[in-house]
C-alpha positions, 0 to 999 in steps of 0.5 A: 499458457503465455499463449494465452495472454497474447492473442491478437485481442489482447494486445490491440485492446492493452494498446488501446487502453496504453494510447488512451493513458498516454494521450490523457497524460499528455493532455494532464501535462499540457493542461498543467503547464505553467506549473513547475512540479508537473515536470515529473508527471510524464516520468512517473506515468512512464515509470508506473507502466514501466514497472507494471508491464515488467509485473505483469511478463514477470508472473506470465512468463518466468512463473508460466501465467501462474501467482496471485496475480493472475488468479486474481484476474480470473477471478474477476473475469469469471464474475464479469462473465456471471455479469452477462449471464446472470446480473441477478446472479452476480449482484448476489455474488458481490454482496454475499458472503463467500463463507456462506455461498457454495462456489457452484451456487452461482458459477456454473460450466457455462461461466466457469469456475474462479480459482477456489483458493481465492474464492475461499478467502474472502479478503482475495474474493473481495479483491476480485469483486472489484477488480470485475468492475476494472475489467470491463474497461479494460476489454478483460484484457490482462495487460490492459487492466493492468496499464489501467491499475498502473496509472490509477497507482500514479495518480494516487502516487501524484497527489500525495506527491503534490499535498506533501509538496505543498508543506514546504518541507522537502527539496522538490526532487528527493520528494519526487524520488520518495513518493514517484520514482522508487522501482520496486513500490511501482513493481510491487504496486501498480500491477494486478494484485491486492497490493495494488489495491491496498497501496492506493487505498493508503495513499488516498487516505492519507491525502484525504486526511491532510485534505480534511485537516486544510479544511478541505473536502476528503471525507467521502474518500476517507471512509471509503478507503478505510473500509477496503482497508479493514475488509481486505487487510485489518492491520493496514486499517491499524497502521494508518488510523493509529498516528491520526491522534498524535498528527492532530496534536502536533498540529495543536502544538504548532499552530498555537504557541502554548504551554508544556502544559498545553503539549502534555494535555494534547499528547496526554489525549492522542495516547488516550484516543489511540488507546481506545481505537486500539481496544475497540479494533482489537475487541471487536469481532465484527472489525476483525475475526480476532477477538483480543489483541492476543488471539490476534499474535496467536494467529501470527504465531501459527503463521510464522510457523507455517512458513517456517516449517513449510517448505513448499514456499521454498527457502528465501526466509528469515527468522526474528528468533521469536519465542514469545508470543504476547502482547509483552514479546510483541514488544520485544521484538519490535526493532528487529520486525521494524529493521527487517519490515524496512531493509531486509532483504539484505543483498545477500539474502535476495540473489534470485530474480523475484528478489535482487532489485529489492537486495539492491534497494536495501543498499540504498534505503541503508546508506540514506538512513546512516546518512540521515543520523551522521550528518550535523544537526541531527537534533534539530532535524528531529525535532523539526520533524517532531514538530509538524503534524504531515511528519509525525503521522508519516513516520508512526504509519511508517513504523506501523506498517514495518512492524507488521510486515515484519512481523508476520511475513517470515517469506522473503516473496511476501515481505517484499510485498508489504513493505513496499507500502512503508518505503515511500513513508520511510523516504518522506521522513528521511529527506525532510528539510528544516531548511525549507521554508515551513507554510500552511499549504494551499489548495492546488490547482485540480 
């Protein structure tokens, strides 16, 4: 099966497309260069690959070319090769349903088959859709394509580095460290994976917004980014549209001296916009399948049970001991979902390959929060981080995105996954400095 994934066209092409990256890294750095922060853009180029090459030899070679990964991947290809038989075919396939399609319907020997688990799902049949664009510059290579995701993770993981820099809120290098350099965000996300897609989606729509709010241009990316984020995972939608209410008024709050009253009017209104985006979300079945808030934690019940009870995904588990599921137990389990959706697993939970650098990382995410509450001043830095929007948002997405990841993942295999999303957000929070001086940002150099 490995044989597969290195013949002699497989490897010249990812070599190629590595050559092009490092060459267009090079030229970006040169380009740059009278600019200090671009001294980290050649590490994090190396850092993505680095990690994503690791993703990719991981599945190929310890699980034998099988996992998600790889199933994605076929799934393109077939498509990609549906293209050159049949354009009419494939372009019917993208914009159809494939709940309403029979796979054969459109593949057939001559093409191949994708995975029909995938196909099945149309969050994951989605994914493949747009990954048979990537493949075509990427010679349908699979490490090719994923150098190629790798360093589109980069240069989302860039900007995000250089508008949050722009704020003045953070010492340079722990800023660095929190959105460029954590190991197990660029294993997890800069491969050939949803999560992948999903990590970038987030990034460019929280770089968006911060772009709209400098009056800058960022509405395009905006609605593109949070339609793949409602298509392929709703709860993603939630956990980043849901601070933008209480951002917008914290930025009201600092920008214009007011009143208590003027501070209670603009929470009073992020509460109620938060509110209605909630409700709507939660009550529309063309938005999500679920019809209410309520049927939604059903379905995560069933999906805790499934992993629970289910051992063919194997015994690297947690439990949360929810017994209540609704909207009042959702709540009530909330600080053990968040603690396990931003440090777990423990090092002693994750001793298996696929596992043990996220144990070790757990270390590091623990000792830095315990650092953040033990140290002196710990009320101004809250309120320093109460204070400006770019932090209020981060950290309500933050715990977003933890809650949800452990809420629902039960699976070690799975949490890891999506709370890689979160950790970068955690980080930023963290090492924010009160200390550095606070600015409206300008536009930097593109």
């Amino acid at each position: 099966m490995t044989n597969h994934f290195f013949s002699i066209f497989d490897i010249a092409s990812a070599l190629f497309i590595l050559l092009l990256i490092v060459v267009h890294s090079f030229w970006v750095r040169h380009r740059h260069s009278q600019e200090a922060h671009y001294r980290y853009f050649l590490p994090s180029v190396y850092f993505k690959l680095f990690f994503a090459l690791g993703y990719s030899l991981f599945y190929i070679i310890y699980y034998n070319g099988g996992g998600d990964t790889i199933a994605y991947w076929d799934g393109a290809v077939k498509l990609n090769d549906l293209f050159y038989s049949s354009p009419h075919n494939y372009f019917a396939e993208i914009f159809s349903s494939s709940e309403s399609l029979s796979i054969t319907e459109h593949f057939n020997q001559a093409t191949g088959y994708p995975p029909r688990w995938i196909y099945s799902e149309p969050e994951s049949w989605l994914v493949c859709k747009i990954f048979s664009v990537v493949i075509i510059a990427g010679f349908k290579g699979y490490l090719a394509v994923t150098f190629l995701l790798a360093y589109l993770a980069h240069y989302a993981s860039w900007k995000l580095f250089e508008i949050i820099l722009g704020y003045k809120l953070h010492r340079e290098w722990l800023l660095a460290v929190a959105t460029l350099f954590i190991p197990s965000v660029s294993f997890w996300c800069s491969g050939l994976s949803k999560d992948t897609l999903l990590y970038i989606a987030m990034l460019f729509f929280i770089v968006s917004f911060f772009r709209i709010l400098q009056r800058r241009n960022g509405y395009a990316a905006i609605v593109i980014c949070s339609l793949l984020l409602l298509l392929i995972r709703p709860v993603m939608f939630v956990a980043v549209i849901t601070p933008l209410a209480f951002a917008f008024s914290a930025q009201m709050i600092r920008k214009k001296t007011g009143s208590p009253a003027l501070r209670a009017a603009a929470l009073g209104i992020a509460f109620a916009f938060v509110t209605f985006i909630l409700l709507f979300i939660f009550t529309n079945g063309e938005i999500i399948e679920s019809d209410t808030l309520q049927n939604m934690i059903s379905e995560a019940a069933i999906v805790q049970n499934d992993f629970m009870n289910n051992q063919t995904y194997g015994e690297n588990r947690y439990f949360l001991d929810i017994n209540d599921y609704t909207v009042i137990g959702m709540f009530k389990s909330t600080p053990a979902a968040v603690i396990a959706g931003l440090y777990r697993p423990f090092l002693w939970e994750s001793l298996t390959p696929s596992l043990i650098l996220n144990g070790i990382e757990s270390i590091f995410f623990i000792w830095v929060t315990i650092r953040f509450f033990i140290r002196k001043n710990l009320r101004e830095r809250i309120r320093f981080i109460r204070r400006h929007e770019l932090l209020v948002y981060v950290f309500l997405a933050m715990l977003f995105i933890a809650f949800f990841s452990g809420y629902t993942s039960i699976i070690f295999g799975v949490l890891v996954r999506i709370r890689s999303y979160a950790l970068p957000l955690l980080l930023i929070i963290l090492f924010a400095d009160s200390r550095q001086q606070e600015q409206i940002p300008t536009r930097p150099e593109e």
